[in-house]
C-alpha positions in Angstrom: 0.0 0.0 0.0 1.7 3.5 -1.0 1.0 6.4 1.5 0.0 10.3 1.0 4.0 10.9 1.7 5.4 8.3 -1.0 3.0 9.5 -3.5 3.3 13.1 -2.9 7.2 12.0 -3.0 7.0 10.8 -6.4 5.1 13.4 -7.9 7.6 15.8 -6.8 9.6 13.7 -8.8 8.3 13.6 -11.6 8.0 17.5 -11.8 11.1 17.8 -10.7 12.7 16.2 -14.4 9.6 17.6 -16.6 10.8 21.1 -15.2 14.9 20.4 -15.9 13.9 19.3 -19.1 11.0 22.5 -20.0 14.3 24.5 -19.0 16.7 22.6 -21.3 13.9 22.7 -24.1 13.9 26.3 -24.2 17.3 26.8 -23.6 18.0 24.7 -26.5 15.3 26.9 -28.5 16.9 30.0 -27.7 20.6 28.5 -28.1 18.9 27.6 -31.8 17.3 30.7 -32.8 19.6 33.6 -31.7 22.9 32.2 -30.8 23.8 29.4 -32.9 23.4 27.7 -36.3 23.3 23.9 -36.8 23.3 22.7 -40.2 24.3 19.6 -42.3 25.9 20.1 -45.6 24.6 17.9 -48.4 26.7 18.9 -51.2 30.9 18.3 -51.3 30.9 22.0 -52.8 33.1 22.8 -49.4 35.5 19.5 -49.8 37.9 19.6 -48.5 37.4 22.1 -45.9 33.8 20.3 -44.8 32.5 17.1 -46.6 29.4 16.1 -47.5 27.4 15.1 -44.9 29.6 16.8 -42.3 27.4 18.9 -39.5 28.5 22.3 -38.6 27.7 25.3 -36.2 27.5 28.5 -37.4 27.5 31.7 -34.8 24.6 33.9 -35.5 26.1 37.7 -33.3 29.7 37.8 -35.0 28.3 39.9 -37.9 26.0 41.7 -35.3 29.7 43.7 -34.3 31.9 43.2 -37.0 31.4 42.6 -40.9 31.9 39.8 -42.5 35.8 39.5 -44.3 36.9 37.5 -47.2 37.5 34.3 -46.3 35.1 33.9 -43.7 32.8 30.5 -44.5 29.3 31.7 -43.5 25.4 29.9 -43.9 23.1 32.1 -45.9 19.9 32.3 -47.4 20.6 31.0 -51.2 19.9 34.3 -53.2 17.9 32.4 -55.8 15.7 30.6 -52.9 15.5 32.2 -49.8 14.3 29.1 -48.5 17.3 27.2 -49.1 20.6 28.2 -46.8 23.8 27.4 -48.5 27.4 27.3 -47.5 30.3 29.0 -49.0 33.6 31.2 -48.5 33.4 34.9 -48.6 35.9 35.8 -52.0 34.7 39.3 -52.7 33.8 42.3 -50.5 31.7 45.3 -50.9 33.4 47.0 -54.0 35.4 44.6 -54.8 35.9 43.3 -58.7 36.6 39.9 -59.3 37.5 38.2 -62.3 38.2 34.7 -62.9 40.3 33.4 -66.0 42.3 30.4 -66.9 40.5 29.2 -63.7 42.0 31.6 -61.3 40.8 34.0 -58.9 42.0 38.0 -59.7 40.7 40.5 -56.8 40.6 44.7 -57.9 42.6 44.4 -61.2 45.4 42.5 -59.3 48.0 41.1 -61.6 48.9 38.1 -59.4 45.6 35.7 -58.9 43.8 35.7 -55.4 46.2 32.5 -52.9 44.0 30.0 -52.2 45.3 27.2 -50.3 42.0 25.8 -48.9 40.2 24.9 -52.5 40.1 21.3 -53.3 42.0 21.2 -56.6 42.5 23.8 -59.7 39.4 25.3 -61.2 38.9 24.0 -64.5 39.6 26.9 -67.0 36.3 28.0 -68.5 35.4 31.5 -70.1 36.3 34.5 -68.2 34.2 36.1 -65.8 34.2 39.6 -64.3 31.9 40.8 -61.4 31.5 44.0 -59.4 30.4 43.3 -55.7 27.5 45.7 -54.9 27.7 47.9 -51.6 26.5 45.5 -48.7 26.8 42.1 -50.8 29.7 39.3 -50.9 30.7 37.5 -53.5 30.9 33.6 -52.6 32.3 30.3 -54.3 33.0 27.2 -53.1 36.1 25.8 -51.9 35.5 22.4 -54.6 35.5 25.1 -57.7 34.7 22.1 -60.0 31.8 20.9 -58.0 30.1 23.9 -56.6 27.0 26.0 -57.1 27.8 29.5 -56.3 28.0 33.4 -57.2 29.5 32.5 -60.4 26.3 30.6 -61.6 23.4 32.1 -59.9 20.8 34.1 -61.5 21.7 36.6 -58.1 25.3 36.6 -57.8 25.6 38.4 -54.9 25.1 37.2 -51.3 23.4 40.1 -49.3 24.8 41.2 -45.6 21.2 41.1 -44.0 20.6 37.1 -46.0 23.5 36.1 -44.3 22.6 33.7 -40.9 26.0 32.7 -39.5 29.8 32.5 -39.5 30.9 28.6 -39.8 32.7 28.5 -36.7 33.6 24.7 -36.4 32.5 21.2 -37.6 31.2 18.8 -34.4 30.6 16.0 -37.1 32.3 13.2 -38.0 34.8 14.7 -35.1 35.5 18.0 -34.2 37.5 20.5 -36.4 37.8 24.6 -36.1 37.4 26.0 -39.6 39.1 28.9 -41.3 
């Protein structure tokens, strides 16, 4: 037979863990929304720098101080369907003109080709290209030239500051890496 005192024990209990985890649940909400991006990339457009399949977190408040830099790998809305994110490397800044030929990288006229030491292997050559990054926009590519959708093929080249969700910040999975 189970007393007042047992029972009133257990429920306390039991309230006890449904409150820890109502707490966790919305701290893990919260985490989600403002503070962190969690995505999985389904493309190897990022090879070798992150894989296919490889999940990543993304920090929502770096660009809330600071603007984003060539470079910087960052989660965005895809500029030709806002309901896509995509994942790419910052190449060109706000007022910056890029051109690719003989499947290199040229930043503001530069006679010397942009250095690139994270892409996966040499672009395959393919007709020049010249863009002009618009005030507030970044021009992105992939670090797998040969295998990526990006600002060089889109209908809206341009990745906009206020599309973009995140800085890529490190990959958790398979294994833990910072990126670059």
């Amino acid at each position: 037979m189970i007393n007042k005192k047992s029972k009133f024990s257990v429920i306390k209990e039991i309230f006890s863990w449904a409150s820890v985890l109502a707490v966790a649940a919305v701290i893990a909400i919260v985490l989600n929304l403002f503070i962190i991006a969690n995505s999985r990339v389904p493309t190897p457009s990022m090879e070798n720098t992150i894989m296919s399949g490889d999940r990543i977190i993304g920090f929502r408040l770096t660009y809330l101080f600071n603007e984003p830099k060539r470079g910087d790998i960052i989660i965005f809305k895809f500029p030709d369907n806002e309901k896509k994110y995509y994942v790419k490397r910052i190449i060109g800044e706000p007022g910056d003109i890029v051109d690719i030929k003989n499947g290199e990288v040229y930043l503001n006229n530069s006679e010397t080709p942009l250095e690139e030491n994270y892409i996966k292997e040499p672009m395959i050559p393919e007709a020049d290209m010249h863009f002009e990054v618009p005030e507030g926009a970044y021009f992105c590519l992939g670090d797998n030239r040969n295998s990526s959708e990006d600002s060089r093929r889109w209908v809206h080249s341009y990745v906009y500051k206020e599309k973009i969700i995140a800085k890529v910040i490190f990959r958790y999975f398979p294994g833990f890496k910072m990126l670059k």
